[in-house]
C-alpha positions in Angstrom: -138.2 17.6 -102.4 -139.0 16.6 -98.9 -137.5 20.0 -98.0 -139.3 22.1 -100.1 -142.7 20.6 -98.8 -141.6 21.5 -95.3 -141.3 25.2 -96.1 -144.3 24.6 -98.2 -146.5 23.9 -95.3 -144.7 26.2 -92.8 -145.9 28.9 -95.4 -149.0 27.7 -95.3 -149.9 26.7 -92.0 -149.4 30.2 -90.4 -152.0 31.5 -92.1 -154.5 29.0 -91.2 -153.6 29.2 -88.0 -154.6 33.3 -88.0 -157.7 32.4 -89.8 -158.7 29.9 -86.9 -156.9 32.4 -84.3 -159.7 35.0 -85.8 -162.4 32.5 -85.9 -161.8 31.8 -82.2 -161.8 35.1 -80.8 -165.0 36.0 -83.1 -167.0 33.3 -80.9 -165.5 34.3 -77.7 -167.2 38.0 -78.4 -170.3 36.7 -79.8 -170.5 34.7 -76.8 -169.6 37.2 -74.4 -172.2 39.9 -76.5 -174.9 37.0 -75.4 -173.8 36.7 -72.4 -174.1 40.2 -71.5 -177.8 40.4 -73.2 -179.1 37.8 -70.8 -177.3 39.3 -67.3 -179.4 42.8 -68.7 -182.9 40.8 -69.5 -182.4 39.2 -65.8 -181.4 42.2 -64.1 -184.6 44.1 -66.1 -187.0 41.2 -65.2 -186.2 41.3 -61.5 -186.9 45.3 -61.8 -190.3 45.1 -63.5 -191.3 41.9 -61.1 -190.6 44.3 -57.9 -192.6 47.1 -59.3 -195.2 44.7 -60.3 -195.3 43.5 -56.4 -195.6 47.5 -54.8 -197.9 47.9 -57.6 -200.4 45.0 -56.5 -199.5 45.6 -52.6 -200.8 48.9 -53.1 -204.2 47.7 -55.0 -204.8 45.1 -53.4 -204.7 47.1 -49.9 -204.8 50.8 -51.0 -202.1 51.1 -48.6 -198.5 50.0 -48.1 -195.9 50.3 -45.2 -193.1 52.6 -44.9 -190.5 49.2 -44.9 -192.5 47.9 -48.2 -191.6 51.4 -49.8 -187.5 51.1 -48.2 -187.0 47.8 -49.7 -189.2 48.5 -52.8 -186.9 51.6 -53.4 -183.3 49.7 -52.5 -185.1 46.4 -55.1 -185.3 48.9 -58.1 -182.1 51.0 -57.6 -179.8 49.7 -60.1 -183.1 50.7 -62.8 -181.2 53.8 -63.6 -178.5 51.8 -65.5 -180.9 49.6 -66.5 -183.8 51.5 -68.2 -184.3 55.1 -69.9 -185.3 58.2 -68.2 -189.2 57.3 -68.3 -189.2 54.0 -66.6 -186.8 55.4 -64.0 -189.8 58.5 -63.8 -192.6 56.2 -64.0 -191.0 54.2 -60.3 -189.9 58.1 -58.8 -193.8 58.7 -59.3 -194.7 55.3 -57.5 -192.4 55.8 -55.0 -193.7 59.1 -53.9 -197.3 58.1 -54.5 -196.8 55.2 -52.4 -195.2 57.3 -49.5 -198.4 60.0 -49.8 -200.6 57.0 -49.8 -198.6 55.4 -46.8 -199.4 59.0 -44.8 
């Protein structure tokens, strides 16, 4: 009897373990799929505060410096990956505003 309730739970036990095995790697993803949402929403928020700051530079003083536009330009590079093809438009055209206004 005792023997037969050893194989009994060796039978058992391995699928329990895959089902917990499973389980564990389903959080990991779902974890890592978070993970990876946030990085995006920080990397996005750091994008839309630059262009907010050219954007009230250039109101506030109806002009802006060359080095304003450089570091404005290398602060909103990564945008590409970040955004769709209007948002990356939309900071071209500010860009090249901003160096015709800087003229």
């Amino acid at each position: 009897m005792p023997h037969e309730l050893v194989e009994l739970s060796k039978v058992a036990l391995t699928p329990l373990i895959a089902v917990v095995t499973a389980y564990i790697a389903w959080q990991q993803w779902k974890t890592n799929q978070q993970r990876l949402v946030f990085d995006r929403y920080d990397r996005r928020l750091r994008v839309y505060e630059e262009v907010r700051r050219i954007l009230s530079i250039i109101t506030r003083a109806a002009n802006v410096s060359v080095e304003e536009l450089l570091r404005f330009r290398t602060s909103v590079s990564e945008a590409d990956f970040l955004f769709g093809p209007e948002i990356t438009a939309y900071i071209d055209a500010i860009y090249k505003h901003g160096v015709a206004l800087s003229r």
